[in-house]
PDB file with SEQRES, HELIX, SHEET and CRYST1 records, atoms N, CA, C and O in Angstrom:
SEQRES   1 A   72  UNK UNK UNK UNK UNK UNK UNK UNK UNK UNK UNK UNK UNK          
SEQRES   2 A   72  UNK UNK UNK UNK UNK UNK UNK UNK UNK UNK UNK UNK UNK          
SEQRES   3 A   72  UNK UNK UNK UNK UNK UNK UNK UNK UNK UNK UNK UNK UNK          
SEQRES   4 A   72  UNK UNK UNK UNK UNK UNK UNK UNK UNK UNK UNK UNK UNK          
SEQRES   5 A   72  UNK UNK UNK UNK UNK UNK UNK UNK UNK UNK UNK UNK UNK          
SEQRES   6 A   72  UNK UNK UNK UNK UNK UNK UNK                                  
HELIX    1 AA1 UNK A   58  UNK A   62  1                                   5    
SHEET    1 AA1 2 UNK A   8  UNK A  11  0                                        
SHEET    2 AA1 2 UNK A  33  UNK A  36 -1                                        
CRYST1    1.000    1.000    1.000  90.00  90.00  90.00 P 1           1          
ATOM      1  N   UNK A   1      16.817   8.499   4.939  1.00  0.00           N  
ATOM      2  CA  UNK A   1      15.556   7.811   5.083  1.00  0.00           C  
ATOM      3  C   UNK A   1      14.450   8.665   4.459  1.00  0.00           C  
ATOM      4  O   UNK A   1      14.554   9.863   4.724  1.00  0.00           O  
ATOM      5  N   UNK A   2      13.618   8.384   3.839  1.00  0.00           N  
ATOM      6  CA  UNK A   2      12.164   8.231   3.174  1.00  0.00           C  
ATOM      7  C   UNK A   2      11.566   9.493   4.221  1.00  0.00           C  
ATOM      8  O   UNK A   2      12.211   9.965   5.157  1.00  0.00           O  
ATOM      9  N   UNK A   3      10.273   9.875   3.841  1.00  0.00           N  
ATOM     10  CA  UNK A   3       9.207  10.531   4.549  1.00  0.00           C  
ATOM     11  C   UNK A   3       8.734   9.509   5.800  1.00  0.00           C  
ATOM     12  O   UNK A   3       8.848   8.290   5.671  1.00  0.00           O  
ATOM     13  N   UNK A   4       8.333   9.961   6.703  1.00  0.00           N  
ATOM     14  CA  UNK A   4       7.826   9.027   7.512  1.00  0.00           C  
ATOM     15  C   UNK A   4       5.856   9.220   7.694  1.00  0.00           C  
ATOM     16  O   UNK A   4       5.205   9.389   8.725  1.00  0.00           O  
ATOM     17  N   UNK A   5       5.385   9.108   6.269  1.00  0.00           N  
ATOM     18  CA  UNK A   5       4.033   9.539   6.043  1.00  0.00           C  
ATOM     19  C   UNK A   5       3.419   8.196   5.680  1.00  0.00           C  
ATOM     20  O   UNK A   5       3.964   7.593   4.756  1.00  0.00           O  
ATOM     21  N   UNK A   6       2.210   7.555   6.354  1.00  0.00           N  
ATOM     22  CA  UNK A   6       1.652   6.145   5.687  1.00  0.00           C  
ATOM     23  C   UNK A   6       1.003   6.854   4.275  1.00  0.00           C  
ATOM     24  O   UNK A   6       0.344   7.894   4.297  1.00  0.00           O  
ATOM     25  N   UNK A   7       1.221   6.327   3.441  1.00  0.00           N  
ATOM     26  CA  UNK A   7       0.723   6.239   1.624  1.00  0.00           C  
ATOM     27  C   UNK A   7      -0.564   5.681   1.714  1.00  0.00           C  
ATOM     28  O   UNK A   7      -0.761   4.484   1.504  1.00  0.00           O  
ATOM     29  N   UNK A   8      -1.258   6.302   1.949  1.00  0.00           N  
ATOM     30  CA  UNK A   8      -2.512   5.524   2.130  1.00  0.00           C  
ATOM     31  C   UNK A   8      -4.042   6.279   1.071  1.00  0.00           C  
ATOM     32  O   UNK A   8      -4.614   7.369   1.075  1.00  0.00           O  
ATOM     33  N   UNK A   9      -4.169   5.258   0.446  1.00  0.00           N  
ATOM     34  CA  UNK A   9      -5.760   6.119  -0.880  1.00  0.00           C  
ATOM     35  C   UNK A   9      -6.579   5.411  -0.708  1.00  0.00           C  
ATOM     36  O   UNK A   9      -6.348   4.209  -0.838  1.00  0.00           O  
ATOM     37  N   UNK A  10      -7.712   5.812  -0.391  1.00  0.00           N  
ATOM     38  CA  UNK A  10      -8.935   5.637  -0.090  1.00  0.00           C  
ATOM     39  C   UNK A  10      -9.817   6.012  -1.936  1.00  0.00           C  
ATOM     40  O   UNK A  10     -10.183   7.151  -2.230  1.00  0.00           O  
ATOM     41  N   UNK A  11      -9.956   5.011  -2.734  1.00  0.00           N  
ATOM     42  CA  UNK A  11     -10.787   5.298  -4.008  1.00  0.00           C  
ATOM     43  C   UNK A  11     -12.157   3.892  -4.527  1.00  0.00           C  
ATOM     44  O   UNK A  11     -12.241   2.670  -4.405  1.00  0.00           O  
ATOM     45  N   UNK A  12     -13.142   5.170  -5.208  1.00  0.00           N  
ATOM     46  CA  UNK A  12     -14.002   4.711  -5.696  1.00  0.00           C  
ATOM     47  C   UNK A  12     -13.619   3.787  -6.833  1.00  0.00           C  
ATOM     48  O   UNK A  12     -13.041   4.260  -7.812  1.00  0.00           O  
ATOM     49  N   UNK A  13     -14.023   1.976  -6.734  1.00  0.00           N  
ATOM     50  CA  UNK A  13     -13.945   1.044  -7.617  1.00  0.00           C  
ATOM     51  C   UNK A  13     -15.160   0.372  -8.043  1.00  0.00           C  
ATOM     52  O   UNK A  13     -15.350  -0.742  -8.530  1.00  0.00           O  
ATOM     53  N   UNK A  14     -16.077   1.501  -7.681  1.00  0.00           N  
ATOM     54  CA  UNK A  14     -17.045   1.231  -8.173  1.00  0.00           C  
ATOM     55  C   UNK A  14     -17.559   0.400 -10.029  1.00  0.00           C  
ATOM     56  O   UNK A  14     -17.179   0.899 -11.089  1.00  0.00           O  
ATOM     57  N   UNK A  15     -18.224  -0.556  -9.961  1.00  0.00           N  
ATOM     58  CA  UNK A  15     -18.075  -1.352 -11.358  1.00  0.00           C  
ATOM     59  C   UNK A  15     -19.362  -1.236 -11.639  1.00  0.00           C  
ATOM     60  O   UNK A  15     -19.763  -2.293 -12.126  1.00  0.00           O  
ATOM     61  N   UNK A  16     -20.261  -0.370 -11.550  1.00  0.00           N  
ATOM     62  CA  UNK A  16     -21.689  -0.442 -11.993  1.00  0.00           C  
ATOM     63  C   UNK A  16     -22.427  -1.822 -12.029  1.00  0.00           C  
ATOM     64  O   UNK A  16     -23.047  -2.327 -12.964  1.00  0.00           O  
ATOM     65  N   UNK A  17     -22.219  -2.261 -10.875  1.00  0.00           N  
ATOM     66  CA  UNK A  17     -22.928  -3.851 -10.817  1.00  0.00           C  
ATOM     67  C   UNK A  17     -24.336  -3.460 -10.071  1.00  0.00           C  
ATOM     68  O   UNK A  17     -24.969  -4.361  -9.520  1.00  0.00           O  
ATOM     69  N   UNK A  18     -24.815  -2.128 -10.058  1.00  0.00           N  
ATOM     70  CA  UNK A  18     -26.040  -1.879  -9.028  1.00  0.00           C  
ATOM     71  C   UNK A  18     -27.095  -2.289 -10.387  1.00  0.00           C  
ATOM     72  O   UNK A  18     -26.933  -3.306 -11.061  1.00  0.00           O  
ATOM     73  N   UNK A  19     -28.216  -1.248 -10.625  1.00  0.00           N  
ATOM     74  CA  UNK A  19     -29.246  -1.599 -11.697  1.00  0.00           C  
ATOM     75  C   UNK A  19     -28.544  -0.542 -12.236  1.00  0.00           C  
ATOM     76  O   UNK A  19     -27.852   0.230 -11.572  1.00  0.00           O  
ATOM     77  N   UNK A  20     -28.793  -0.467 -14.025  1.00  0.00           N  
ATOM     78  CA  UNK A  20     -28.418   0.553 -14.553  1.00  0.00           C  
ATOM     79  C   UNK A  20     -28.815   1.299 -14.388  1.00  0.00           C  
ATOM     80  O   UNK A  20     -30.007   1.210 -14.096  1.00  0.00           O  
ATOM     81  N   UNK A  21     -28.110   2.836 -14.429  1.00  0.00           N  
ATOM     82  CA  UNK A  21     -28.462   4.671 -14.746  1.00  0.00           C  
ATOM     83  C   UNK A  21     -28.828   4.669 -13.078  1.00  0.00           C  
ATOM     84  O   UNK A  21     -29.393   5.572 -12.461  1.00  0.00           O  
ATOM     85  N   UNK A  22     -28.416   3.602 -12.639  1.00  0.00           N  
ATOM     86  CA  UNK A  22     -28.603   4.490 -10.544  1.00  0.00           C  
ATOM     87  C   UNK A  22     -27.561   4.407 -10.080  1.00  0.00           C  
ATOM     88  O   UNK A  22     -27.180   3.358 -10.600  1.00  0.00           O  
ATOM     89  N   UNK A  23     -26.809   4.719  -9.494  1.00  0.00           N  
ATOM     90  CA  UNK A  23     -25.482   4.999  -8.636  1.00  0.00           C  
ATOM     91  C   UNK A  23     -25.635   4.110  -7.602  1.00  0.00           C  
ATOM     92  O   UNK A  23     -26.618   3.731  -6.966  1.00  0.00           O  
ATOM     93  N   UNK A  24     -24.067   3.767  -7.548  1.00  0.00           N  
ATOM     94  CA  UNK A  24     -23.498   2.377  -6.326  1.00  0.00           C  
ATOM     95  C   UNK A  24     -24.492   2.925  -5.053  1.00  0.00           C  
ATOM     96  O   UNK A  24     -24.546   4.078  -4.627  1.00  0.00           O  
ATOM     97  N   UNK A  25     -25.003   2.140  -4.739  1.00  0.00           N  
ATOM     98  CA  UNK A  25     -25.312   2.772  -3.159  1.00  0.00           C  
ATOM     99  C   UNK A  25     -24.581   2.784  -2.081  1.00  0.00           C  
ATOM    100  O   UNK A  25     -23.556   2.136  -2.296  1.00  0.00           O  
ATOM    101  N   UNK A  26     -24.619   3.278  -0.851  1.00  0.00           N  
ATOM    102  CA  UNK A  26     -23.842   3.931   0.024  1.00  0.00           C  
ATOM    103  C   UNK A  26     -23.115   2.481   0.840  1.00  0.00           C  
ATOM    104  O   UNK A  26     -21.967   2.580   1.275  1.00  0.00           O  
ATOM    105  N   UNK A  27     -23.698   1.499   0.953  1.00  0.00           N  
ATOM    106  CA  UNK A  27     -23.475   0.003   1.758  1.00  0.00           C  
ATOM    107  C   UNK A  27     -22.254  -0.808   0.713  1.00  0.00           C  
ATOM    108  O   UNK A  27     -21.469  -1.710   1.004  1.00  0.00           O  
ATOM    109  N   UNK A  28     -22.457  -0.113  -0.528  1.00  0.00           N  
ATOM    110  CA  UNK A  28     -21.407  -1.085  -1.450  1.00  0.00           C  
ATOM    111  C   UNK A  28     -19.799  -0.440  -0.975  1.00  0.00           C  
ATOM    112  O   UNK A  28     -19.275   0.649  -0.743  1.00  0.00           O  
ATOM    113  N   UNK A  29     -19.323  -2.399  -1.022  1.00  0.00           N  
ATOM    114  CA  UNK A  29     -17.847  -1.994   0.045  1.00  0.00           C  
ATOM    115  C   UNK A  29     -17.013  -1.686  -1.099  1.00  0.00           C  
ATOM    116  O   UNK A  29     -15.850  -1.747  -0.700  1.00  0.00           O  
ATOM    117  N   UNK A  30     -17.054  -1.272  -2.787  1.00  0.00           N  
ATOM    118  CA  UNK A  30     -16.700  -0.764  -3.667  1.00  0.00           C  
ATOM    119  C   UNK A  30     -16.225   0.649  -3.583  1.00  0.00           C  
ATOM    120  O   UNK A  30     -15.252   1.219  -4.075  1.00  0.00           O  
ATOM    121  N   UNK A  31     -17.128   1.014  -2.870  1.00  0.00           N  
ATOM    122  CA  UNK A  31     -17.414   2.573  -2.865  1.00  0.00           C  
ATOM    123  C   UNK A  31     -16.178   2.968  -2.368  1.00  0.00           C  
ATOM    124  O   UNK A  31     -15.451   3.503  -3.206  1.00  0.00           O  
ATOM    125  N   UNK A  32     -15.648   2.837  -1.028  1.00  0.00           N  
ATOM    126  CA  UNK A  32     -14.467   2.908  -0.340  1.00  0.00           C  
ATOM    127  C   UNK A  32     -13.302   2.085  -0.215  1.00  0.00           C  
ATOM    128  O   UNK A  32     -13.199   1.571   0.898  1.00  0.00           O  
ATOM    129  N   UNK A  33     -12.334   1.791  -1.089  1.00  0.00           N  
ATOM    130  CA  UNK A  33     -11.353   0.820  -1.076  1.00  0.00           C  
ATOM    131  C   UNK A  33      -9.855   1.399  -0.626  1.00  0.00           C  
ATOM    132  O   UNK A  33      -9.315   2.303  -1.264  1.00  0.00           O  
ATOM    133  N   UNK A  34      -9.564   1.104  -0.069  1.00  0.00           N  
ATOM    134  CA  UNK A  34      -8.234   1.002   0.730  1.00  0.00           C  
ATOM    135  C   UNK A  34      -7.185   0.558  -0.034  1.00  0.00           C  
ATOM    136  O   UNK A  34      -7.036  -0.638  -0.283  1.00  0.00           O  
ATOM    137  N   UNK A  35      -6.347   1.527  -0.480  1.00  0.00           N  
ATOM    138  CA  UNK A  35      -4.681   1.166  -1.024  1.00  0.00           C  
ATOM    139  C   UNK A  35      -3.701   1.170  -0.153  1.00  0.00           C  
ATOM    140  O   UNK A  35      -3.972   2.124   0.577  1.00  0.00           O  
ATOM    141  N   UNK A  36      -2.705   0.681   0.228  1.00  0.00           N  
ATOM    142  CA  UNK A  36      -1.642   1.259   0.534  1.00  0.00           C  
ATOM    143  C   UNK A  36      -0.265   1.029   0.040  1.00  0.00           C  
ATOM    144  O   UNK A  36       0.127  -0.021  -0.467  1.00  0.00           O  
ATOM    145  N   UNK A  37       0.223   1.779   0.173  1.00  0.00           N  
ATOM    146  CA  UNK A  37       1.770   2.027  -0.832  1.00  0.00           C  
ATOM    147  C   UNK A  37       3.191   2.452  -0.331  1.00  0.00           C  
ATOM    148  O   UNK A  37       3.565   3.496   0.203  1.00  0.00           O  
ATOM    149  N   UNK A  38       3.987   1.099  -0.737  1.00  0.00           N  
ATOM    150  CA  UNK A  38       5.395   1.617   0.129  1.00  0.00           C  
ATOM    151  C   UNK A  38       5.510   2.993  -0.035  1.00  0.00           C  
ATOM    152  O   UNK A  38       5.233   3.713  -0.994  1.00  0.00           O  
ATOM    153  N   UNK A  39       6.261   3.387   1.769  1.00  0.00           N  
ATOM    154  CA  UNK A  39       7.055   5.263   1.757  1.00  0.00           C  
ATOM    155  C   UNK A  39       8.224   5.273   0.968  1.00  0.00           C  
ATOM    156  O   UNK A  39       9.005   6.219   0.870  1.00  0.00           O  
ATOM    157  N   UNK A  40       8.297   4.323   0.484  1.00  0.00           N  
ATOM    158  CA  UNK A  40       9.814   4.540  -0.370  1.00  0.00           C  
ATOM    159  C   UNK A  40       9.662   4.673  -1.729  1.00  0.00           C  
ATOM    160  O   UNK A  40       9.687   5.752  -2.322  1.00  0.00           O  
ATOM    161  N   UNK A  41       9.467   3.331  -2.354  1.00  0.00           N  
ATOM    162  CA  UNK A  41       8.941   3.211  -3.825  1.00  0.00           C  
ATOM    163  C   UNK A  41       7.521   3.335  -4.392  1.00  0.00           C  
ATOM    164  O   UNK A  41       7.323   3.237  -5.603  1.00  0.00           O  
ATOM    165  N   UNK A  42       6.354   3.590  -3.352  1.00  0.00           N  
ATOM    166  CA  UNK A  42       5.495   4.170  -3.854  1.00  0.00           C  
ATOM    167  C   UNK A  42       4.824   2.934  -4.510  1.00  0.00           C  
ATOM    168  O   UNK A  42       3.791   3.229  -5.110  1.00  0.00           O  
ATOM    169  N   UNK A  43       5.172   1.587  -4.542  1.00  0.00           N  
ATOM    170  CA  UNK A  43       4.254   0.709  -5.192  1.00  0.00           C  
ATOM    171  C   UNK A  43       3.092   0.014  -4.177  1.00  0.00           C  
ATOM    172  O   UNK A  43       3.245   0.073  -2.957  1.00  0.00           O  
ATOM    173  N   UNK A  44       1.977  -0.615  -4.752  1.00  0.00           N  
ATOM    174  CA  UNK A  44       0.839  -1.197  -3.606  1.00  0.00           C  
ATOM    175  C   UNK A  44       1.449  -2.421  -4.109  1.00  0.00           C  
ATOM    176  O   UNK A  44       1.617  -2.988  -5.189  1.00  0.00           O  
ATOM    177  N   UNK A  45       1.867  -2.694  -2.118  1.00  0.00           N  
ATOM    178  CA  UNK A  45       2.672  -4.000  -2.144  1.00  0.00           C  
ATOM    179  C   UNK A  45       2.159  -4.500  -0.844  1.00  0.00           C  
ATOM    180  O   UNK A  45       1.483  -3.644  -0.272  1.00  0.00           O  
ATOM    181  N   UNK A  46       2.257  -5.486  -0.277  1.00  0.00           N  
ATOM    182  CA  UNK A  46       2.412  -6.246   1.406  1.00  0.00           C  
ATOM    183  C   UNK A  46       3.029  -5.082   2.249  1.00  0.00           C  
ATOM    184  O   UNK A  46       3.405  -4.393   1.301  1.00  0.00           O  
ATOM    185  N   UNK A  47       3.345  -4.477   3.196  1.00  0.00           N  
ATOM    186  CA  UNK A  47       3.842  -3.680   3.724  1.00  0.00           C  
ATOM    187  C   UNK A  47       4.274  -3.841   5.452  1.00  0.00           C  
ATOM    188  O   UNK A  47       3.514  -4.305   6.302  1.00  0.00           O  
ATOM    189  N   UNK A  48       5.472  -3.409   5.670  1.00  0.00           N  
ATOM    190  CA  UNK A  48       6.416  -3.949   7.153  1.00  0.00           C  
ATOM    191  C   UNK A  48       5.911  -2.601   7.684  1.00  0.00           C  
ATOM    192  O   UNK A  48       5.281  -1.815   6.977  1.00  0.00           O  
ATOM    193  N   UNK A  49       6.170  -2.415   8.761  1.00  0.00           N  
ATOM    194  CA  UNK A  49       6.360  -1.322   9.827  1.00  0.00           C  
ATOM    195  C   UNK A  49       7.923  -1.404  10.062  1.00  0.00           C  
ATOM    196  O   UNK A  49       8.238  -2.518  10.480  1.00  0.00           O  
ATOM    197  N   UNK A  50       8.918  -0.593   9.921  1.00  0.00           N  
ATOM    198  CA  UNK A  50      10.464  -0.671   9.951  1.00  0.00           C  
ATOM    199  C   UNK A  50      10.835   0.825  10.200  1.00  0.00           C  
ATOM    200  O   UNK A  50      10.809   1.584   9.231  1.00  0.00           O  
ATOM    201  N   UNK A  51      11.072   1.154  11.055  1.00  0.00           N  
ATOM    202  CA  UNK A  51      12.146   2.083  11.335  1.00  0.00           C  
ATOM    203  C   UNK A  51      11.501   3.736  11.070  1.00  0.00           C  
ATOM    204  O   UNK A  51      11.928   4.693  10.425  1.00  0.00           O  
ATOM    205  N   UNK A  52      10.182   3.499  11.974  1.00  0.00           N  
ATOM    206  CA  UNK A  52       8.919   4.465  11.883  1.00  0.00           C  
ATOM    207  C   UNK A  52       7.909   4.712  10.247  1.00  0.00           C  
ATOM    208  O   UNK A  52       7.314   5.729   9.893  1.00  0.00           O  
ATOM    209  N   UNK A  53       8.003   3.653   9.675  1.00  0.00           N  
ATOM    210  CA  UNK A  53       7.619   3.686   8.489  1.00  0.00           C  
ATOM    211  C   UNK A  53       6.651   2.700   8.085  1.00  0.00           C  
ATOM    212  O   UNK A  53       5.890   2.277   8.955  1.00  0.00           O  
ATOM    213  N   UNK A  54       6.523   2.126   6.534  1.00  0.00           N  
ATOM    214  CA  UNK A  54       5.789   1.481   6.082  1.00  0.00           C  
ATOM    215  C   UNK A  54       6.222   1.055   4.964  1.00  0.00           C  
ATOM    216  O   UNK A  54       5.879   1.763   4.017  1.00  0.00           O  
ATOM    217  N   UNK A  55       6.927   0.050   4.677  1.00  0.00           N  
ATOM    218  CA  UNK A  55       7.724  -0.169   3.439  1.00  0.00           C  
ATOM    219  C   UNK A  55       7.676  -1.670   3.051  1.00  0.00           C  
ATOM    220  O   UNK A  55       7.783  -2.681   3.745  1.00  0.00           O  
ATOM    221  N   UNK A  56       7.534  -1.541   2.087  1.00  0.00           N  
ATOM    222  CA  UNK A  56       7.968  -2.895   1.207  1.00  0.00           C  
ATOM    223  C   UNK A  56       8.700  -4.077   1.759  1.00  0.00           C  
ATOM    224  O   UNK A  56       9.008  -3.872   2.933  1.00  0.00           O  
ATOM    225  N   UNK A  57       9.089  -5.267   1.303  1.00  0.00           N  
ATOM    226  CA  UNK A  57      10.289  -6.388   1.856  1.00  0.00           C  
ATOM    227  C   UNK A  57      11.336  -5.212   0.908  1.00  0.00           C  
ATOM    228  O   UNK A  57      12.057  -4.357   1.423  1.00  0.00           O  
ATOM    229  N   UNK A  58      11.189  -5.433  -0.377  1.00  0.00           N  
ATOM    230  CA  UNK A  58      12.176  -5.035  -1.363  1.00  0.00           C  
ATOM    231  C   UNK A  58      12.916  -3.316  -0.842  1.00  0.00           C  
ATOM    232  O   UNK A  58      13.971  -3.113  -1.443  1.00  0.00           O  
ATOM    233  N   UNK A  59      12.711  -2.723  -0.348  1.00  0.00           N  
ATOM    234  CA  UNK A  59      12.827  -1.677   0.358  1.00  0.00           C  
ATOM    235  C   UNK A  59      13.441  -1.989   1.497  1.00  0.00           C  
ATOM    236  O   UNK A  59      14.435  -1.336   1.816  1.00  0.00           O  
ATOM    237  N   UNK A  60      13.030  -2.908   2.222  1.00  0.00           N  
ATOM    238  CA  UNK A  60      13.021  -2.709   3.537  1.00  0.00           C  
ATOM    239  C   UNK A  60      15.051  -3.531   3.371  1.00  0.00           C  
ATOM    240  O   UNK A  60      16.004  -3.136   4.043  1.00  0.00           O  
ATOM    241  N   UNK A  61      15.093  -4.528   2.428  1.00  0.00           N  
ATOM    242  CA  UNK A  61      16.103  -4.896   2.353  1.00  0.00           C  
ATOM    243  C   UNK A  61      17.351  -4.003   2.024  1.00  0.00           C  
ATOM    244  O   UNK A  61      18.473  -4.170   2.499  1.00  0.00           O  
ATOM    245  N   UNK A  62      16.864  -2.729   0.863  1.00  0.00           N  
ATOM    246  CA  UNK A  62      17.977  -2.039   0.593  1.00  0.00           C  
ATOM    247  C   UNK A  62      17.858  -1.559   1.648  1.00  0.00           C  
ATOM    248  O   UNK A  62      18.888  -2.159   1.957  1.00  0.00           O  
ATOM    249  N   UNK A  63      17.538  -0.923   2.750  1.00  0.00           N  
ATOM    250  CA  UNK A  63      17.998  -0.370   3.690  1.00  0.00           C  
ATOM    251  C   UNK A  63      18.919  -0.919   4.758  1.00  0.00           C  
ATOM    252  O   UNK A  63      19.300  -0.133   5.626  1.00  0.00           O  
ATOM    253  N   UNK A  64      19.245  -1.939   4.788  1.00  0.00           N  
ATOM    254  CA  UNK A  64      19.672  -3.231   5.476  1.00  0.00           C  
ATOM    255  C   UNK A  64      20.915  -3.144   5.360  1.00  0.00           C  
ATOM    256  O   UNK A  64      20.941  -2.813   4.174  1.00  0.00           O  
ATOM    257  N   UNK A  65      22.311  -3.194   5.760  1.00  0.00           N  
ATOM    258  CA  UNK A  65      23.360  -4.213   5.680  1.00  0.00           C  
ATOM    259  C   UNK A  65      23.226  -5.272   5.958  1.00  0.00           C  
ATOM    260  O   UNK A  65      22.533  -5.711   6.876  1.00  0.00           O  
ATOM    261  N   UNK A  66      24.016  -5.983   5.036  1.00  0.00           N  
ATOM    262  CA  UNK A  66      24.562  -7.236   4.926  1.00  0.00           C  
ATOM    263  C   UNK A  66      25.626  -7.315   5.826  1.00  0.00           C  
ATOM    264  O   UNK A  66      26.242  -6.264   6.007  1.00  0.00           O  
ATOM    265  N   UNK A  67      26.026  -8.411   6.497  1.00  0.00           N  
ATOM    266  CA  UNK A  67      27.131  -8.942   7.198  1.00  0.00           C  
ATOM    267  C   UNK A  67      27.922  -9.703   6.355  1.00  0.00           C  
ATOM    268  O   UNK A  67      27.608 -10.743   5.775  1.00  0.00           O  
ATOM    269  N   UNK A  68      29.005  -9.086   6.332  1.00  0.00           N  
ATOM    270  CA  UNK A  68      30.045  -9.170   5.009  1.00  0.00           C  
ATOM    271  C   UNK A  68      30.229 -11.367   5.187  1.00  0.00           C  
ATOM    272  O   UNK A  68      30.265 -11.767   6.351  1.00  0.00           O  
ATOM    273  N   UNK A  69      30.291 -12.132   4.397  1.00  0.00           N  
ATOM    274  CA  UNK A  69      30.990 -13.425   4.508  1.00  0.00           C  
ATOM    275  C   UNK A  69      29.533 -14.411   5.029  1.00  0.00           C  
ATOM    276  O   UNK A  69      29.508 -15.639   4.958  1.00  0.00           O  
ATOM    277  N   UNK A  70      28.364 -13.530   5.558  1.00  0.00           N  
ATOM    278  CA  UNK A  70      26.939 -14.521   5.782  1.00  0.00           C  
ATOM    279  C   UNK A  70      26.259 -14.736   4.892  1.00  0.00           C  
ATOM    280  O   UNK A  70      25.157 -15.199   5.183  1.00  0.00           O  
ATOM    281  N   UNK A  71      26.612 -14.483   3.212  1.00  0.00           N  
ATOM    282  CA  UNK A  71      25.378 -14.528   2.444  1.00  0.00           C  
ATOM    283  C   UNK A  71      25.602 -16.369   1.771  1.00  0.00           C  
ATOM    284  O   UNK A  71      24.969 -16.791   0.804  1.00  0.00           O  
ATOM    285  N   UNK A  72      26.393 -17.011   2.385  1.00  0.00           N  
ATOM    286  CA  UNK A  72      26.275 -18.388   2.245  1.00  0.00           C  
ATOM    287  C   UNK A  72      27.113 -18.964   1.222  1.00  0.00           C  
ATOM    288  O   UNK A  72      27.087 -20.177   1.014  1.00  0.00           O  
TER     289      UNK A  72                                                      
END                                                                             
């Protein structure tokens, strides 16, 4: 199993939509944006809570067995 660490980045997306040559001000919700990123593959995806973690569907499935004769 993976790290059991939430992937989590906090970055400036700031787009200079304030007036020109002045900086985003402190209220723009730009300023602080929230990523988060499967513990496994590291991509910003939807994310489960599974097995003390934070992972992907696509992740969360390879970790999974299958029950041999149920896949239909």
């Amino acid at each position: 199993m993976e790290s059991m660490t939430t992937m989590k980045k906090i970055l400036n997306e700031c787009c200079g939509c304030a007036v020109p040559a002045y900086p985003c001000v402190p209220s723009c919700p730009l300023r602080e944006v929230t990523h988060f990123y499967c513990d496994k593959c590291h991509e910003e995806k939807k994310l489960y809570e599974y097995d003390g973690g934070e992972y992907c569907i696509d992740c969360i499935e390879k970790m999974l067995d299958v029950v041999e004769g149920s896949d239909g």
